[in-house]
N, C-alpha and C positions, 0 to 999 in steps of 0.2 A: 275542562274548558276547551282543548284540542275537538273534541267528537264534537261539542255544538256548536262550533264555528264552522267545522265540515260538512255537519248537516242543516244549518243554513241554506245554504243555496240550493240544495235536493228539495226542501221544504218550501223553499220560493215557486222552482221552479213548476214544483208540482201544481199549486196551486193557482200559480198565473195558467200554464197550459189547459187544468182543466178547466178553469173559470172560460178561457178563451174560447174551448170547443164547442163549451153549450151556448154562450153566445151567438157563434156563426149558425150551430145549429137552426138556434131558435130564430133567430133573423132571417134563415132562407126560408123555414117552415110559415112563421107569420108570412111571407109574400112581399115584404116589405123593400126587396129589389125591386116589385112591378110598381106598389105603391108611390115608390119616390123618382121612378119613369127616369133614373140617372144612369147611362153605364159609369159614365166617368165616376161617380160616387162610387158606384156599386164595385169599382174593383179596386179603388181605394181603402176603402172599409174590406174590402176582402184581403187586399195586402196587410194591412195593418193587421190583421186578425193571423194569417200567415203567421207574420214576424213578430208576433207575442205568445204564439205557440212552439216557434223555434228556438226562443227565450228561454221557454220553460222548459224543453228537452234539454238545451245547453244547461241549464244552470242545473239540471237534475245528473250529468255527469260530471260537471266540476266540482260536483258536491262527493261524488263518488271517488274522483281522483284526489281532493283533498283528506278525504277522511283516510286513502289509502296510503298518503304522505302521513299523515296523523301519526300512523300506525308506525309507521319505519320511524318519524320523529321521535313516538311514546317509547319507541322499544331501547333508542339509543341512548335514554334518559333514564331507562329502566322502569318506566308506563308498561303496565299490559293491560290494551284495551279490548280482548279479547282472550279470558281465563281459561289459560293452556297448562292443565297442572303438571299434563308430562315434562314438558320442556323445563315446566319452571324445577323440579323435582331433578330431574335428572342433572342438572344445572348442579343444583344444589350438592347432589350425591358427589359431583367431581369435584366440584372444592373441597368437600369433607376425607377424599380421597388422597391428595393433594396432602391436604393437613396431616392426615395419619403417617403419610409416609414420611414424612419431614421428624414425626416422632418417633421414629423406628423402625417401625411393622414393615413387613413384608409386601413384595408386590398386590396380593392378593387383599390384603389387608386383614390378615391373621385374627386380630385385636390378642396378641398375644395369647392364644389358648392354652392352659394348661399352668400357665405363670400367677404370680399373685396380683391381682388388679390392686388390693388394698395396700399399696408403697408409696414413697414419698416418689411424689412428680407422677405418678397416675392417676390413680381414683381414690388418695386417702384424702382428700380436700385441700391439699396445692396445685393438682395439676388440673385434671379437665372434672366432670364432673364428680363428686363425692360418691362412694357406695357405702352402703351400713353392713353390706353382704356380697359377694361373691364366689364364684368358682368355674370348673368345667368337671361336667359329670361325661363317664366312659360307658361302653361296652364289656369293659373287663377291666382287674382290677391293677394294669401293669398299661392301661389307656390307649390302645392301642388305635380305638375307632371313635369318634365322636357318640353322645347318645342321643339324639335330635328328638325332642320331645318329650322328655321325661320334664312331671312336674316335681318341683321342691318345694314344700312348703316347711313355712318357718315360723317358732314362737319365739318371742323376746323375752327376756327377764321380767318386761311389763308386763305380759299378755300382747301385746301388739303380733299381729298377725301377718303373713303376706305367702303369698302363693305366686311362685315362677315359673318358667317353663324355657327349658334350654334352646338354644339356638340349633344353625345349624351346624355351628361348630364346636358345642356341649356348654357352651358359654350359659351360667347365668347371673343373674347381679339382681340388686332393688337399691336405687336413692334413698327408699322410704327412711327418716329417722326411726332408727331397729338401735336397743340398745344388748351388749355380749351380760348373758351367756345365753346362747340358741340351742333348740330343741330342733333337730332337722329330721325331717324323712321326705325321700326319692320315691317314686312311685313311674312304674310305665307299665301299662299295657298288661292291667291287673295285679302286679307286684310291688310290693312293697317293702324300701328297706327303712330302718331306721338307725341312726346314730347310736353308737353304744352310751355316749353319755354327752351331754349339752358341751356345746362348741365355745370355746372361753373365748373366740375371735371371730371376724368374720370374713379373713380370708381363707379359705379353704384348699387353696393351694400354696398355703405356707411353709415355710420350712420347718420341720414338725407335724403338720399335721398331713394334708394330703399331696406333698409333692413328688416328683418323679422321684423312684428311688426307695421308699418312705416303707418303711414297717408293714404302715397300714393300707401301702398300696392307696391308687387314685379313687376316687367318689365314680362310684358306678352301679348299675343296673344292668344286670343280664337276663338274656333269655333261654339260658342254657339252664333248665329249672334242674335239679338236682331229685334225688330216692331219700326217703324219708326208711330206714329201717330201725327194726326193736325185737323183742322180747316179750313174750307173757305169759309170765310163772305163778304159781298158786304157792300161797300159806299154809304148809301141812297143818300146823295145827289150829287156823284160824286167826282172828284182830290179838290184836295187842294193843294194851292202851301206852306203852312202851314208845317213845319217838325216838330211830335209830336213823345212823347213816345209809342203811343199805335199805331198809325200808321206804323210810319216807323223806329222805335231806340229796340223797345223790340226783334220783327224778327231777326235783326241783333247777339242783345245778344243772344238770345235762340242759334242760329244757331251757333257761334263761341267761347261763356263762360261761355254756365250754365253749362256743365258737368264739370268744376273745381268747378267757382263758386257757389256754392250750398251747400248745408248742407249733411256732408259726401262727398264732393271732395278735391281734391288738396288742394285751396284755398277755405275751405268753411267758413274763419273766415272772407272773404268779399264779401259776397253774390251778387248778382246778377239777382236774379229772379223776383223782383216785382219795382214796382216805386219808393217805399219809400226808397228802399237799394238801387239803382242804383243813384238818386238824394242825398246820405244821404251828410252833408256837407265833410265830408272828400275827398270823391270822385267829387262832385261838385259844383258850384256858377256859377250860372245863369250868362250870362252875359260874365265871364270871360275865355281868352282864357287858363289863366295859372293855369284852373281846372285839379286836379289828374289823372281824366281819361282821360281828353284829351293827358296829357305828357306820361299816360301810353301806348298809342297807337299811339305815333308818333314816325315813325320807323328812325327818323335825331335825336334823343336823346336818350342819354344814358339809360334813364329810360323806353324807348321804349320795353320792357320788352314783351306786350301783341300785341306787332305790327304783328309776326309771326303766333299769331293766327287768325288772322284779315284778314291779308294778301290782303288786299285793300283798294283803293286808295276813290273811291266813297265811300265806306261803314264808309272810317274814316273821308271822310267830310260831311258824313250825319249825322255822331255824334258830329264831331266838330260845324256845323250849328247848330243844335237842344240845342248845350249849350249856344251855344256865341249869336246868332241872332235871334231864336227863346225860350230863357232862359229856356230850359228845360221843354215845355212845354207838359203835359202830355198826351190832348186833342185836338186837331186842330175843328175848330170853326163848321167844314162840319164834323165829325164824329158821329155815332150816337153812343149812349152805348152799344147797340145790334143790328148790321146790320143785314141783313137778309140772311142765309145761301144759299148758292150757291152751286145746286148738279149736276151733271156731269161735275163738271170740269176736267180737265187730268191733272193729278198730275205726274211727271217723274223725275228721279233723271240716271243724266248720267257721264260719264265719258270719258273724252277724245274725245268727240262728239259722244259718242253711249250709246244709251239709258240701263241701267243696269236694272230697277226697275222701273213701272209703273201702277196708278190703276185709278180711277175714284171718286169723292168724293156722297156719297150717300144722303139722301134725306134729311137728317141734315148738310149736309158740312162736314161730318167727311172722311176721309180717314186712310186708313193703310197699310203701305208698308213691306209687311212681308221679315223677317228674311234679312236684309239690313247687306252685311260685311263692317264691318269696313274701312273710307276711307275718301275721298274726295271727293264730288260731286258739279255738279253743280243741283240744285232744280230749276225747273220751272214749274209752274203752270197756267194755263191758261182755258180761257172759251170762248166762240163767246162773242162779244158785250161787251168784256172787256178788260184792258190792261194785257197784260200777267206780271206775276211777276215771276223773276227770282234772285235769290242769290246761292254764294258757299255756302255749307254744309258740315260739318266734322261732322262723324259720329261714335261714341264711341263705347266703348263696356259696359260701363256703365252710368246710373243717363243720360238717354234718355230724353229731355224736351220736352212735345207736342209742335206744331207748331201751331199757328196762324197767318195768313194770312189773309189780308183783300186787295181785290180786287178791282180796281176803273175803275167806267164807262170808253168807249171812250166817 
């Protein structure tokens, strides 16, 4: 209402001034001064013509100065009749700045990094907005740097889906209704990590799971890629249809659980690295199917807990054979204690059907695939005159296990 009352009189004025002009125009061009033989008319009618074009100029600036009143009136009322999104934004940003520090945070306005957003009187849905997920992801696993750009995507118990992306203060969160337990994996700049086993919560910097201090150390993404090394030795006397630990069950573990299990990982209070802790009774009984490791990596039970790491089908019944039908057995009858190393073999680690990383193994059987990002591969290794061996690989950013490999004749 304010703008067309101001431009009113602009609108007036315009249209009296111009109507006036082509008037006097056309009155002096017709000749109709000589015609009516009047001065005295004629400078009447010329005055009056004047003073309805000085009319229209006046009114075409009062219309100017009211709209510019308008403007300072609309503004004091909180009117903006003229959309100025910085002002209005930046406005806005300093109230919300204002509010933050009133609830704790820091000059800068932190938003608490590194803290649990999901507590009572922040974001568990009493205080400001609700989150279904949260965290701040690092540089390194003791959080020293922020990780500005790393995406986190997330699966829910439903299937429900959501894809993040940290700030710039490693902060990430989603509103989305997300129900626990989460499937999460971090990803930057080609690398990828993944959670060792679904997140029962969804604060991430909770106590227990990834806070200062913590076992598991902070949620991070490095770029400091790490050496991939191994071994590869030949079967003096050829296959064995035999399923042992040193043949075919340690590859497996090294490749999918030593970087938890181990001393200084996740889980390094149930180790993983050698026969005697992999066999130890808690974890196994020869023989039996309703051994601990077998239920921990059966992805149809609850307790399926290390299934996700596994992530296959052959690989869990070559563990499942090797307890129940071969009892655990360490050694198969054709293996010798030190095969004989096997050099040129081509060593490749690929992804999605394209080769990422590949080397040759030297005159020892040793290989090293330098500075290897973080991820999941498929490993295959192979030589003339033997069966090629091939398994998935997930590859850490820390507590990297050598690889050995042993190769069996055609």
């Amino acid at each position: 209402m304010p703008i067309l009352l101001c431009w009113l009189p602009r609108c007036y004025g315009f249209i009296l001034g111009r109507q006036s002009y082509f008037r006097v125009k056309k009155y002096f061009n017709s000749g109709g001064f000589r015609k009516e033989g009047n001065v005295a008319s004629l400078i009447f009618k010329g005055f009056l013509m004047c003073v309805l074009g000085m009319l229209g100029v006046a009114g075409f600036f009062i219309g100017g100065a009211c709209e510019s009143y308008g403007g300072i009136w609309g503004n004091e009322r909180g009117v903006s009749f003229h959309e100025n999104s910085n002002t209005s934004d930046e406005d806005e940003e300093e109230g919300d700045d204002d509010e933050d520090d009133e609830e704790g945070e820091d000059e800068e306005g932190s938003h608490n990094a590194g803290k649990n957003c999901l507590t009572s009187g922040c974001h568990a849905g009493n205080g400001e907005e609700p989150f279904s997920l949260g965290g701040t992801i690092y540089t390194d696993a003791d959080g020293a740097d922020a990780r500005v750009g790393a995406t986190i995507k997330v699966v829910d118990a439903n299937g429900r889906k959501a894809t993040l992306t940290s700030d710039q203060l490693g902060n990430f969160y989603t509103e989305k209704s997300m129900e626990a337990p989460f499937a999460i994996t971090a990803s930057y700049q080609g690398r990828e990590v993944k959670m060792p086993s679904e997140a029962s919560s969804g604060g991430c910097n909770a106590d227990g799971c990834h806070a200062s201090g913590s076992s598991a150390g902070r949620v991070f993404v490095s770029t400091n890629d790490l050496d991939l090394t191994g071994t590869v030795s030949a079967s003096d006397t050829g296959a064995s249809s035999e399923i042992s630990y040193n043949g075919d069950v340690k590859s497996i573990l090294d490749a999918k659980c030593i970087s938890c299990h181990q001393s200084g990982g996740v889980q390094g209070d149930a180790p993983l690295t050698t026969y005697a802790e992999v066999t130890d009774s808690k974890l196994v009984t020869p023989g039996s199917e309703d051994s601990l490791l077998i239920r921990k990596l059966n992805k149809d039970l609850d307790e399926g807990t290390m299934w996700e790491n596994l992530n296959s089908t052959s690989e869990y019944n070559t563990i499942k054979d090797w307890i129940v039908v071969y009892n655990a057995l360490e050694s198969s009858s054709s293996e010798s204690s030190s095969g004989a190393a096997i050099s040129g073999a081509k060593v490749k680690l690929s992804q999605n059907g394209r080769i990422k990383y590949k080397t040759t193994t030297d005159s020892t059987g040793a290989f090293t695939l330098k500075k290897v990002k973080a991820g999941e591969y498929t490993l295959k290794i192979s030589k003339k005159g033997y069966k090629p061996y091939t398994q998935t690989y997930q590859m850490n950013q820390s507590n990297i296990a050598s690889l050995a490999v042993t190769l069996n004749k055609k």
